[in-house]
C-alpha positions in Angstrom: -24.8 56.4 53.5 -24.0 60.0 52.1 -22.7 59.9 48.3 -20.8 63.2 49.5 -20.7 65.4 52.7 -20.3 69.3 53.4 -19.8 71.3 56.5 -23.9 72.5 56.4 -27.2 71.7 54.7 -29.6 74.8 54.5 -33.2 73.6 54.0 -35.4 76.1 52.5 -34.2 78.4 49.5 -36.7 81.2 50.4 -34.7 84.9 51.5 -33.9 83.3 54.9 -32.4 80.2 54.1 -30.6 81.8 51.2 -29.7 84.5 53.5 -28.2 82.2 56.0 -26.4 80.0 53.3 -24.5 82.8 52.4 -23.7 84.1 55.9 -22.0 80.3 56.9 -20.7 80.5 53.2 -18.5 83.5 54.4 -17.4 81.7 57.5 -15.3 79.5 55.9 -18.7 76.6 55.6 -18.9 74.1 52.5 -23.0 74.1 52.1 -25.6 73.1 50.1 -29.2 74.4 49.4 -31.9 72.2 49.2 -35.1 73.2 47.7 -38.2 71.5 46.4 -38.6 73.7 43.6 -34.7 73.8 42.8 -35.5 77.5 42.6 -35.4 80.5 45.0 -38.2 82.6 46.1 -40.6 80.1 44.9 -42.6 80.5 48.1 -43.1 82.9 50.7 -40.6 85.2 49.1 -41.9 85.9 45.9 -45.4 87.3 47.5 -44.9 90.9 49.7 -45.1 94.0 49.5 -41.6 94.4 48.9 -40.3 96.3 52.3 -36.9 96.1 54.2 -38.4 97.6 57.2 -36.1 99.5 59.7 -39.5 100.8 61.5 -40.9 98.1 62.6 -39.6 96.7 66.1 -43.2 96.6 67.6 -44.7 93.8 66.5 -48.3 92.8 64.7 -50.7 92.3 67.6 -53.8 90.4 68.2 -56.6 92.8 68.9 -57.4 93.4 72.3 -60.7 95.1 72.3 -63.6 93.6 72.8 -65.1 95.3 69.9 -62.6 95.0 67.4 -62.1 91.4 68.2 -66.1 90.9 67.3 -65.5 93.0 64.2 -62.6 90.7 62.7 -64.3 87.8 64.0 -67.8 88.6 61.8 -65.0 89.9 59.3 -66.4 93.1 58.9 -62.3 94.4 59.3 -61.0 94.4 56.1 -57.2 94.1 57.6 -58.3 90.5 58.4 -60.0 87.7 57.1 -61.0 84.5 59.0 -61.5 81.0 57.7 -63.9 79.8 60.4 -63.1 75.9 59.3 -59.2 76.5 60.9 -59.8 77.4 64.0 -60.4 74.5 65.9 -56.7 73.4 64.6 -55.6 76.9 65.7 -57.5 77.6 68.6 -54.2 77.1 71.2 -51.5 79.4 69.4 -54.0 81.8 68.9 -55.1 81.7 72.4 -51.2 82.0 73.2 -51.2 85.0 71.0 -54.0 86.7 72.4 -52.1 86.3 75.7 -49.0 87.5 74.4 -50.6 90.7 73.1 -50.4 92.7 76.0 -48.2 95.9 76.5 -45.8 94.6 78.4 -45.4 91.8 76.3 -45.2 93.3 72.9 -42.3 95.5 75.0 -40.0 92.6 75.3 -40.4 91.3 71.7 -39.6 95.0 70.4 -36.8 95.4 73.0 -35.4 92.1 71.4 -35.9 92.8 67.7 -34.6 96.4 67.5 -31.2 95.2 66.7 -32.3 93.2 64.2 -34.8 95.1 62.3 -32.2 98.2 62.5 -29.9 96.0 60.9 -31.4 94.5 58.4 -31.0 97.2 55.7 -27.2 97.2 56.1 -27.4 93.5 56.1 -29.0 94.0 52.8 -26.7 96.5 51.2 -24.1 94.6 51.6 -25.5 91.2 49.6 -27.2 93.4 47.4 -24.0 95.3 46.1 -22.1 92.2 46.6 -25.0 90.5 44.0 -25.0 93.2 41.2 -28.5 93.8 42.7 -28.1 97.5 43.8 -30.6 98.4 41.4 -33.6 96.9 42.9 -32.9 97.6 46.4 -34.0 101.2 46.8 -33.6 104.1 49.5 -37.6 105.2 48.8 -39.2 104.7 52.1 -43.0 104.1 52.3 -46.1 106.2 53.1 -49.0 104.8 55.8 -52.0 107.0 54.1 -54.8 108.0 56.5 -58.9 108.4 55.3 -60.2 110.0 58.1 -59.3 112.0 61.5 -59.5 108.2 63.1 -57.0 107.2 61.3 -54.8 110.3 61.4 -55.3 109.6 65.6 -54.1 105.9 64.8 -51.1 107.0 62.8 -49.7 109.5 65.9 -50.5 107.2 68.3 -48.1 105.2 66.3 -45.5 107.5 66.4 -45.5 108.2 70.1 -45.6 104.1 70.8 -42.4 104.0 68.3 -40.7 106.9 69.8 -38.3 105.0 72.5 -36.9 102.9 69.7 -35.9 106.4 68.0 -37.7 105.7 64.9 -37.6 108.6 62.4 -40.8 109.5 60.6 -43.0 112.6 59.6 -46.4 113.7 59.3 -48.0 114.9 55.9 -50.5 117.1 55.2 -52.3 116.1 51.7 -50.2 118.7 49.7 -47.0 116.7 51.3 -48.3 113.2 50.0 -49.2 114.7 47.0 -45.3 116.0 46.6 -44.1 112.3 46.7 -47.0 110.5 45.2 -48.9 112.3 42.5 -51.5 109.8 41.3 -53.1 108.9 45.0 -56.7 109.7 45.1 -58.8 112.3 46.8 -59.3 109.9 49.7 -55.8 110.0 50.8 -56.2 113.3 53.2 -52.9 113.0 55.0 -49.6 110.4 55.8 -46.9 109.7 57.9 -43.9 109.2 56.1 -40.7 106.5 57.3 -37.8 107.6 55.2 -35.4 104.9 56.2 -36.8 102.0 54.6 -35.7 100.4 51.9 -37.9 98.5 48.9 -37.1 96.8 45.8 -39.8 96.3 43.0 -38.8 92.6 42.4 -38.3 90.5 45.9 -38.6 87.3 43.9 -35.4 88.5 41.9 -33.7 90.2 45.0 -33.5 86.5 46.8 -32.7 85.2 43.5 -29.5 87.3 42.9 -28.5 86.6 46.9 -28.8 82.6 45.9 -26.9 83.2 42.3 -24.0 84.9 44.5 -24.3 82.0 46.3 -23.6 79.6 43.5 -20.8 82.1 42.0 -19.4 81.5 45.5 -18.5 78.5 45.2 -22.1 76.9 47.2 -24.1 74.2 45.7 -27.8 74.5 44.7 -29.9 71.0 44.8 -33.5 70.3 44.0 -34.9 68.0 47.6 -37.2 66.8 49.8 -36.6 68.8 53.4 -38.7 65.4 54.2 -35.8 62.7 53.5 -33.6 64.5 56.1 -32.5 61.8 58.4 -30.1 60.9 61.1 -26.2 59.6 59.4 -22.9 58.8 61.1 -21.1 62.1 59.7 -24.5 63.8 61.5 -27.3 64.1 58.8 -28.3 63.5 55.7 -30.8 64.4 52.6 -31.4 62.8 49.2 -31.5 65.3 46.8 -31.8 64.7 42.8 -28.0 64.7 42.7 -28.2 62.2 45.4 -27.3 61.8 49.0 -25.6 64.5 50.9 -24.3 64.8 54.3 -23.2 66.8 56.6 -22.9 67.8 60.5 -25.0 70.8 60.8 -28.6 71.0 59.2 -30.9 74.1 59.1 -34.6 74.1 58.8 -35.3 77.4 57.0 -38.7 76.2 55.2 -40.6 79.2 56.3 -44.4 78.1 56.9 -43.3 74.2 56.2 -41.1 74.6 59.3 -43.1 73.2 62.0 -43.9 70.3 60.1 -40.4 69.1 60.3 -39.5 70.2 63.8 -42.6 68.6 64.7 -41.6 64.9 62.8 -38.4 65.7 64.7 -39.8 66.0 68.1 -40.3 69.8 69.0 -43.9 70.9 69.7 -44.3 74.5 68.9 -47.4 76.7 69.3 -46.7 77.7 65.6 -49.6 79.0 63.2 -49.7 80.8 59.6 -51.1 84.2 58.3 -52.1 84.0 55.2 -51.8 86.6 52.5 -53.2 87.4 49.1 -51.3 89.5 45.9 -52.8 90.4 42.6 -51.7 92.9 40.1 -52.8 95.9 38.4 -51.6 97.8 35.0 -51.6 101.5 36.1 -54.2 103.9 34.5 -52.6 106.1 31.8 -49.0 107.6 33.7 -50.6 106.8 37.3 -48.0 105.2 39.5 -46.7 105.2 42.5 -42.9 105.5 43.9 -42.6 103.6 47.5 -45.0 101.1 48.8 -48.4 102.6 50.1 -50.2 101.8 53.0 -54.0 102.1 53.3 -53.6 102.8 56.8 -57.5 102.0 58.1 -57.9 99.2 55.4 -55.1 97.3 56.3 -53.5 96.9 52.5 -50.4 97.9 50.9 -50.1 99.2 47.0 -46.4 98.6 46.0 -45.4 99.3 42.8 -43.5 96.3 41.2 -41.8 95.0 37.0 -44.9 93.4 37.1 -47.2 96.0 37.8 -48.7 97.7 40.8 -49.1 94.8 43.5 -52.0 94.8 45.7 -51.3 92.8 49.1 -53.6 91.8 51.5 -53.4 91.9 55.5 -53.9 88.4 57.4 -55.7 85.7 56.6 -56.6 83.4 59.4 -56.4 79.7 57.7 -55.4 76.2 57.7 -51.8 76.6 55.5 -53.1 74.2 53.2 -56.8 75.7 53.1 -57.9 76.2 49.4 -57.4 79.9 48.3 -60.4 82.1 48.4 -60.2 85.2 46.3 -62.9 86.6 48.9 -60.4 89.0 51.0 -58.2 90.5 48.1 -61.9 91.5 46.2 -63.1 92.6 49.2 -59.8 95.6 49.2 -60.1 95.9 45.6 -62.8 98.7 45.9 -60.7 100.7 48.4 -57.6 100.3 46.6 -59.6 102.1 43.3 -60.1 105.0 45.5 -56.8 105.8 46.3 -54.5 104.2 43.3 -54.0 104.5 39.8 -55.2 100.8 39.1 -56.5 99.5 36.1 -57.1 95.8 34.7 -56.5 93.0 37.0 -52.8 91.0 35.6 -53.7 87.7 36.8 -57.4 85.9 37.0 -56.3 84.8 40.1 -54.6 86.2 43.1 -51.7 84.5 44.2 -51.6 82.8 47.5 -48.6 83.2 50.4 -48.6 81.6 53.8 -46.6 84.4 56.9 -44.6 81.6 59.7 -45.7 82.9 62.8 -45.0 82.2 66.4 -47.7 83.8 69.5 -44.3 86.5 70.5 -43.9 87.4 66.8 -40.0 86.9 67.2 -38.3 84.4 64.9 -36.6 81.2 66.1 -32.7 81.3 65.7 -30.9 78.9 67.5 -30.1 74.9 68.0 -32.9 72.2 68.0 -33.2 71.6 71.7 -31.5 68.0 72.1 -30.9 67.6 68.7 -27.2 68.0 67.9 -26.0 69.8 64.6 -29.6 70.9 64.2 -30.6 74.3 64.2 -33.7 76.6 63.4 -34.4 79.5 61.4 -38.2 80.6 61.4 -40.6 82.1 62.2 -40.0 85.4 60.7 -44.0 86.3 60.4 -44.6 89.6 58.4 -40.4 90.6 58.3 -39.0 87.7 56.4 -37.8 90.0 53.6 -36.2 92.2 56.1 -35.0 89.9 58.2 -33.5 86.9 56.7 -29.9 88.4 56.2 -29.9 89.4 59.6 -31.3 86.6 61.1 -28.8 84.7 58.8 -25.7 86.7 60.4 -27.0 85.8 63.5 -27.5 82.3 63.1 -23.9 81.7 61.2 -22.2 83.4 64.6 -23.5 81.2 66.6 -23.0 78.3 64.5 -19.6 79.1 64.2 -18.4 80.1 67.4 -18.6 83.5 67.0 -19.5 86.1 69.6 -23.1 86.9 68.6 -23.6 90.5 67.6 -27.1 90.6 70.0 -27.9 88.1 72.5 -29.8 85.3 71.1 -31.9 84.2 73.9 -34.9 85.4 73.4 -35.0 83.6 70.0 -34.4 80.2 71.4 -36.9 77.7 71.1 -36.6 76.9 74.7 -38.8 80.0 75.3 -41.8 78.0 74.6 -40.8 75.3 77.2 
């Protein structure tokens, strides 16, 4: 039996499951926050690029050419690395996210998450004022730099694909990206430009202020196993290092962990992780950089963070509990010397993060089907920093009764059958 109860248990302390704490916490909701670490942003969270993205309502695809399939395959594209070891394991959601990678497809998805992603940065203001964190959420934008007249092609395709979801951007010429960003290297001949985005040079601390709010607000923050969740006559229950806590309504928030649970609980899910690399560089002499930088035809971003100026890699195609391989972050190292301002290496290693990711690319928000006071928040893929307050507002309506703001539906996890 529970030692005390609350209205809701949030599993997960990462942005989402702080995000959606605080969202029930304004409804009125008694919850705790249960994290193995005791910490927030531990995880997932600490490791981006730093991006609340109001651009990006078409999702990250699979490749669909022959060609470009054979070249990530032999890993000869450095936006991608494969572990060849994992596939077997995830052979079926990656077969299910080839399929899903067709235009008509990737439609629906970006039909469904243009309310959220052009929400999330108001979703974001909002904690981030109410957090004494206005300082580190910034109106700066972010550049997608092109090398070569291929890539310049890529970046207008972009734009026209974007162009129904009213997406506001601009082309530069290489005296325009020099305007904003000073230090970039020759290489960088042109960009396209997304004004509306936000970024903050410390996500880590940016989740941590949203779970210190939390706290101020009266919420309590426990150090747990998501593991010791079981069944109890008030609904469910966890054993945390205070001690037993119950409560009616649970939600699994625990990013790439996720599945695991939902899967000890019963729900099969064609779920599989993209892993991602970080490491970070002291800028050479003044060099710096003012909004996260894409290396549009390398598939990186350079983001300048406290800590210094963070490298992230593109996707990594592994186990979630594969050893760490510094191969694909020193395989971008070289390109990112072209372009940034980057001296010695901060760390001897780079750090390791692991991207939840279902075959649609759309998050799971919504009840545990046929398991009552359960619900689900994950799945988030690349947009967890973005998303998590909004996926948090959504969540919190429907837990509570409220009319839901955009019709949750196609984040149900009946979709998958």
């Amino acid at each position: 039996m529970p030692s005390r109860s609350v209205d809701v248990i949030v599993l997960g302390a990462g942005m989402v499951g702080v995000s959606a704490a605080l969202a029930l916490q304004a409804r009125g909701a008694m919850v705790t926050l249960v994290d193995r670490h005791g910490e927030a942003a531990d995880e997932t969270s600490y490791g981006n690029a730093g991006l609340i993205q109001s651009e990006a309502v078409i999702p990250y695809t699979f490749p669909r050419d022959p060609a470009e399939i054979a070249n990530a395959a032999l890993n000869r594209d450095p936006r991608a690395h494969v572990r060849y070891g994992a596939l077997p394991a995830n052979a079926h959601a990656l077969w299910r996210y080839f399929r899903f990678s067709t235009s008509a497809e990737v439609a629906e998805t970006a039909k469904a998450m243009k309310p959220l992603v052009f929400g999330a940065a108001a979703e974001h203001q909002k904690l981030a004022e109410a957090a004494g964190a206005g300082a580190i959420l910034r109106p700066t934008g972010w550049l997608q730099v092109w090398r070569t007249s291929a890539g310049e092609d890529d970046a207008h395709a972009e734009v026209e694909d974007l162009a129904p979801y009213g997406v506001q951007s601009r082309f530069l010429d290489r005296d325009g990206v020099m305007a904003m960003e000073p230090h970039l290297g020759e290489a960088a001949r042109g960009a396209l430009h997304f004004p509306d985005p936000l970024s903050t040079p410390d996500p880590q601390g940016l989740a941590r202020a949203y779970a210190a709010l939390f706290v101020a607000r009266g919420g309590r923050f426990e150090k747990g196993d998501a593991n010791t969740l079981e069944p109890a006559a008030s609904g469910w229950m966890v054993t945390t290092e205070a001690g037993r806590v119950g409560a009616r309504d649970v939600v699994i928030a625990l990013g790439p962990w996720s599945n695991d649970l939902a899967r000890a609980l019963g729900l099969k899910l064609p779920f599989f992780v993209k892993r991602g690399y970080h490491r970070h560089y002291a800028p050479v002499g003044d060099g710096g950089l003012g909004r996260p930088v894409l290396d549009l035809e390398k598939g990186y971003v350079m983001a300048p963070m406290t800590l210094g100026l963070r490298l992230t890699s593109g996707a990594e195609f592994a186990s979630a509990d594969d050893p760490p391989s510094p191969a694909h972050i020193d395989r971008l190292e070289p390109f990112a010397r072209e372009l940034f301002p980057i001296g010695e290496r901060r760390e001897a290693k780079p750090w390791l993060g692991r991207r939840p990711c279902l075959p649609d690319m759309r998050p799971i928000v919504g009840p545990f089907p046929g398991k009552s006071g359960l619900w689900l928040d994950f799945g988030h893929q690349h947009l967890g920093l973005t998303l998590g307050p909004i996926t948090g507002r959504l969540l919190a309506e429907m837990m509570t009764g409220e009319t839901p703001f955009v019709d949750p539906a196609p984040f149900r996890a009946e979709r998958f059958g």
